[in-house]
DRENTORKOL-3810 file (N, C-alpha, C; in nm, 4 decimals):
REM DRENTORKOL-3810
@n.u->-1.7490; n.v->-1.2625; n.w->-0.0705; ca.u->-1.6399; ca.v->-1.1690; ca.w->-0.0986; c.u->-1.6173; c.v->-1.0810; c.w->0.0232
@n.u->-1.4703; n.v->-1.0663; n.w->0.0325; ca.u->-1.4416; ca.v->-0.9519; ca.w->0.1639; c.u->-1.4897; c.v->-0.8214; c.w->0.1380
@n.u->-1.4492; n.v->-0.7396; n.w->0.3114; ca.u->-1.4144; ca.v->-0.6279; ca.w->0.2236; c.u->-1.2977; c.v->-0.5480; c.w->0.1406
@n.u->-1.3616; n.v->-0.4580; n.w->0.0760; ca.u->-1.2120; ca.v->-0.4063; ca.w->-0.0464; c.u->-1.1909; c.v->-0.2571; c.w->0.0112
@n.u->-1.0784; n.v->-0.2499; n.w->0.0215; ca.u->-1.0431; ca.v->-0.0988; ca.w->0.0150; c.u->-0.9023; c.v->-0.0443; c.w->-0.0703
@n.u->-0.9259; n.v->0.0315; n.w->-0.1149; ca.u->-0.8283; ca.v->0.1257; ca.w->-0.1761; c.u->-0.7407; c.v->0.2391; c.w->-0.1111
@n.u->-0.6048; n.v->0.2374; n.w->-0.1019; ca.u->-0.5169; ca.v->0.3414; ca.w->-0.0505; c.u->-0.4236; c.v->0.3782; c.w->-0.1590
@n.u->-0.4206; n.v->0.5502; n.w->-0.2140; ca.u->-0.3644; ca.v->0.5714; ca.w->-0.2776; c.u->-0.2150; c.v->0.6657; c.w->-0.2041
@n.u->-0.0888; n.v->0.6716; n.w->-0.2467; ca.u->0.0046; ca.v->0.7200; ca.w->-0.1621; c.u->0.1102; c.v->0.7883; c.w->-0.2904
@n.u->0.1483; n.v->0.9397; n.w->-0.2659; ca.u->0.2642; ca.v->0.9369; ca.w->-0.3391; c.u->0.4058; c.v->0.8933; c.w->-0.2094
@n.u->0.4866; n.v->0.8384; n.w->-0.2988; ca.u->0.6118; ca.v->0.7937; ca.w->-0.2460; c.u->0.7393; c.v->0.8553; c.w->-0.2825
@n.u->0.8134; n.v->0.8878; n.w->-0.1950; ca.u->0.9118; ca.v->0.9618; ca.w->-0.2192; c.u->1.0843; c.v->0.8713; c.w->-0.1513
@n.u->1.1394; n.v->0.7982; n.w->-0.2402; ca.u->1.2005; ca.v->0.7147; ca.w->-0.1923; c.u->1.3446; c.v->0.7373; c.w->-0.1225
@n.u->1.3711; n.v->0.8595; n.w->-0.1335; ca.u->1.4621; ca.v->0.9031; ca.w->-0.0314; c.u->1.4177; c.v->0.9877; c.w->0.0909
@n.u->1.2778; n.v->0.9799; n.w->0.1362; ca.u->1.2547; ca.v->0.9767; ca.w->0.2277; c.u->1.2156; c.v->0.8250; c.w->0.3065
@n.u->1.3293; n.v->0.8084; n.w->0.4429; ca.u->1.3353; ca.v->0.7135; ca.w->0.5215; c.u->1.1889; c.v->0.6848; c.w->0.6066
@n.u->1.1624; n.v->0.8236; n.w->0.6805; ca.u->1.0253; ca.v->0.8127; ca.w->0.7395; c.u->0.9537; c.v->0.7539; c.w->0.6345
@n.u->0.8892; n.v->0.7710; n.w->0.5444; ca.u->0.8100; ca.v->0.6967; ca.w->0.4454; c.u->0.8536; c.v->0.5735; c.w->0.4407
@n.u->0.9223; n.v->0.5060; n.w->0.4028; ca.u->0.9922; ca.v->0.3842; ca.w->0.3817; c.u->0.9056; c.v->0.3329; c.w->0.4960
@n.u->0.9780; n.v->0.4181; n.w->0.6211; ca.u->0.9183; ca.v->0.2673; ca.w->0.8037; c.u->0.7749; c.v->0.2721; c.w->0.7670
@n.u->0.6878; n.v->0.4086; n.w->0.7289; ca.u->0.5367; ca.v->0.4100; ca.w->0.6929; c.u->0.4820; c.v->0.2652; c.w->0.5803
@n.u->0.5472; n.v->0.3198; n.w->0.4735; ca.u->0.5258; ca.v->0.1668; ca.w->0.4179; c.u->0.4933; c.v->0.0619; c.w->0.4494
@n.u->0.6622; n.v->0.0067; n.w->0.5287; ca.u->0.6006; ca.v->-0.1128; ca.w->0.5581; c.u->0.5633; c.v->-0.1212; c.w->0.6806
@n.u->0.4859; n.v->-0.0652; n.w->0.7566; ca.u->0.4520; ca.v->-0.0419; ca.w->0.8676; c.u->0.2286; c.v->-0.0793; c.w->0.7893
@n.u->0.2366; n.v->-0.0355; n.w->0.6809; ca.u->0.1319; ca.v->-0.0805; ca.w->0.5896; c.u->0.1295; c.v->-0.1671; c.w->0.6214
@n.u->0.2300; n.v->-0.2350; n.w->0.4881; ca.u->0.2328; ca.v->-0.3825; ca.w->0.4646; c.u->0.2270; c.v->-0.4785; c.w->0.5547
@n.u->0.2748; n.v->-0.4230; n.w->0.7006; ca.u->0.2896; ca.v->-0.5443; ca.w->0.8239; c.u->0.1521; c.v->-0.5181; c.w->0.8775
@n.u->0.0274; n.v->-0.4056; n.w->0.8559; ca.u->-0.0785; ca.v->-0.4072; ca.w->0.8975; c.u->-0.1388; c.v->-0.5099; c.w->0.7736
@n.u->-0.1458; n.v->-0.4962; n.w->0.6789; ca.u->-0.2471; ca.v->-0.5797; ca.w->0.5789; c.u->-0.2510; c.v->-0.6946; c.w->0.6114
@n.u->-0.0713; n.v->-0.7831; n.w->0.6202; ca.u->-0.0398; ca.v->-0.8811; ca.w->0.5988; c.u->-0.1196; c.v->-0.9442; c.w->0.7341
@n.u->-0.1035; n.v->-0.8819; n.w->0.8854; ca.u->-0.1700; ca.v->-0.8933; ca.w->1.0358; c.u->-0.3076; c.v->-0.9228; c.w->1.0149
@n.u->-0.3624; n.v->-0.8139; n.w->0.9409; ca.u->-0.5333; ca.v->-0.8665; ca.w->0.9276; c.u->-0.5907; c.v->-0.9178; c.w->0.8064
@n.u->-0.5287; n.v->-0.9943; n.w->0.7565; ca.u->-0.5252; ca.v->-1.1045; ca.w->0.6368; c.u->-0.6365; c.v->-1.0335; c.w->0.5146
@n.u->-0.5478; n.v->-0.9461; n.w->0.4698; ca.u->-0.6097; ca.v->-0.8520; ca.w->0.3318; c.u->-0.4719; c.v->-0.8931; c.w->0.2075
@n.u->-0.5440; n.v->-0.8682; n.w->0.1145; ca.u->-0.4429; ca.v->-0.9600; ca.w->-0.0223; c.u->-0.4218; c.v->-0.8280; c.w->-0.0735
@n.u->-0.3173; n.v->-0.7507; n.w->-0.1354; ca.u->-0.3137; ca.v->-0.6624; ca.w->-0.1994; c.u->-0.2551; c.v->-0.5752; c.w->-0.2916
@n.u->-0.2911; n.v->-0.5819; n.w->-0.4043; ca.u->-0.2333; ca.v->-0.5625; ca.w->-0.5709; c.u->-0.1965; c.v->-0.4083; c.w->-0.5533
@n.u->-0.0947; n.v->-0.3775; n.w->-0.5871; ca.u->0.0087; ca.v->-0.2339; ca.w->-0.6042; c.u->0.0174; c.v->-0.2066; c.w->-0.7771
@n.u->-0.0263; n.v->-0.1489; n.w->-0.7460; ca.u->-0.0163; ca.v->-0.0062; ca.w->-0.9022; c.u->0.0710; c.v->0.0703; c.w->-0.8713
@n.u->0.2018; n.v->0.0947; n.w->-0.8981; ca.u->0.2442; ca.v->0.2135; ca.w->-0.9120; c.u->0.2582; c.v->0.3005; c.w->-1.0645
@n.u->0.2997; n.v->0.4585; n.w->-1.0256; ca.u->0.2832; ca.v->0.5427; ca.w->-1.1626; c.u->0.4097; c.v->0.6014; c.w->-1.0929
@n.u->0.4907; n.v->0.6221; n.w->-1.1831; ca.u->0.6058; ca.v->0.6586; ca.w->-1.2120; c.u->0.6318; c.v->0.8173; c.w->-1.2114
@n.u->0.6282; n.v->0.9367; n.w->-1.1915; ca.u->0.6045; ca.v->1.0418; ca.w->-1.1784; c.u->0.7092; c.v->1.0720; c.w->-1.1885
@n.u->0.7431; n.v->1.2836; n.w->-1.2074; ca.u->0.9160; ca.v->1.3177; ca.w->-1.2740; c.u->0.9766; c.v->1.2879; c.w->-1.0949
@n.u->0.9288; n.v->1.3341; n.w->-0.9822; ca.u->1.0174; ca.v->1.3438; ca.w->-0.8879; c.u->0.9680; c.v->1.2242; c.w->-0.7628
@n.u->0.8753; n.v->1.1633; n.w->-0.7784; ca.u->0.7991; ca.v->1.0690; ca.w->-0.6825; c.u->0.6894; c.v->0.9585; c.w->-0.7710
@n.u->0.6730; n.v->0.8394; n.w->-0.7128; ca.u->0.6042; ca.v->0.7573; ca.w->-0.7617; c.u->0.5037; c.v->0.7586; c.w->-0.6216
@n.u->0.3172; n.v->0.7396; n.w->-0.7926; ca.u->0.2315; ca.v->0.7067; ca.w->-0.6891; c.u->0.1778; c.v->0.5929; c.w->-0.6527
@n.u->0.1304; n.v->0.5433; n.w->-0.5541; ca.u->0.1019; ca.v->0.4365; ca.w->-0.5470; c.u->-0.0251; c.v->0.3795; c.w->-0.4965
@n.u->-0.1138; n.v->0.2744; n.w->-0.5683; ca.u->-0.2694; ca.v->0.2450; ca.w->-0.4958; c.u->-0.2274; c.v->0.1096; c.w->-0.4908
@n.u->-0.3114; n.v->0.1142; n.w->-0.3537; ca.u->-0.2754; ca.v->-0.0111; ca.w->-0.3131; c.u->-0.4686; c.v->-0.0687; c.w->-0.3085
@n.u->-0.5073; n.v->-0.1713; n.w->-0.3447; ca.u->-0.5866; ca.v->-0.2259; ca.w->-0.3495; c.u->-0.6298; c.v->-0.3474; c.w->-0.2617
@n.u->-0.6627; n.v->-0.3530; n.w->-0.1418; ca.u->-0.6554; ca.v->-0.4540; ca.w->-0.0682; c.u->-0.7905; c.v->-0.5331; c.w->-0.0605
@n.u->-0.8181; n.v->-0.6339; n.w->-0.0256; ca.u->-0.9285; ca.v->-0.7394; ca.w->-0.0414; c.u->-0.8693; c.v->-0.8081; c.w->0.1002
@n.u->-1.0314; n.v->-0.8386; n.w->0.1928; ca.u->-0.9771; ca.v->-0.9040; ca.w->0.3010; c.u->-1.0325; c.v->-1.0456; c.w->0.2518
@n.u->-0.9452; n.v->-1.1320; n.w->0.3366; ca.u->-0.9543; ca.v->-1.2933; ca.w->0.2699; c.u->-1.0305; c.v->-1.3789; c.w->0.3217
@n.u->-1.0945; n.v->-1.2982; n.w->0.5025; ca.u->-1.1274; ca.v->-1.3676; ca.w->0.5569; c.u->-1.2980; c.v->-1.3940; c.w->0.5466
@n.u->-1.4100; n.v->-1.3753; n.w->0.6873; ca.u->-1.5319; ca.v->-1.4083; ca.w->0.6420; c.u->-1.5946; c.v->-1.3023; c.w->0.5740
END
């Protein structure tokens, strides 16, 4: 088994800077070959989000 790590984030979707942060994530996980399941929670003015990553490799 890889290793696992957990990143939790609130998101605020009309902020743009956040958005490039995002997937600025996602293009790191996807680069160092980690698999990773998204939870989000729905909140009154922002959603939070954990991201759960598992690396795939040795």
């Amino acid at each position: 088994m890889g290793c696992i790590y957990t990143v939790t984030y609130e998101a605020n979707w009309n902020d743009a800077d956040q958005r490039d942060d995002e997937q600025e994530l996602h293009r790191f996980t996807q680069r160092y070959g980690y698999h990773c399941k998204e939870q989000a929670h729905t909140m009154t003015s922002h959603v939070q989000v954990t991201l759960t990553c598992e690396h795939q490799g040795e």
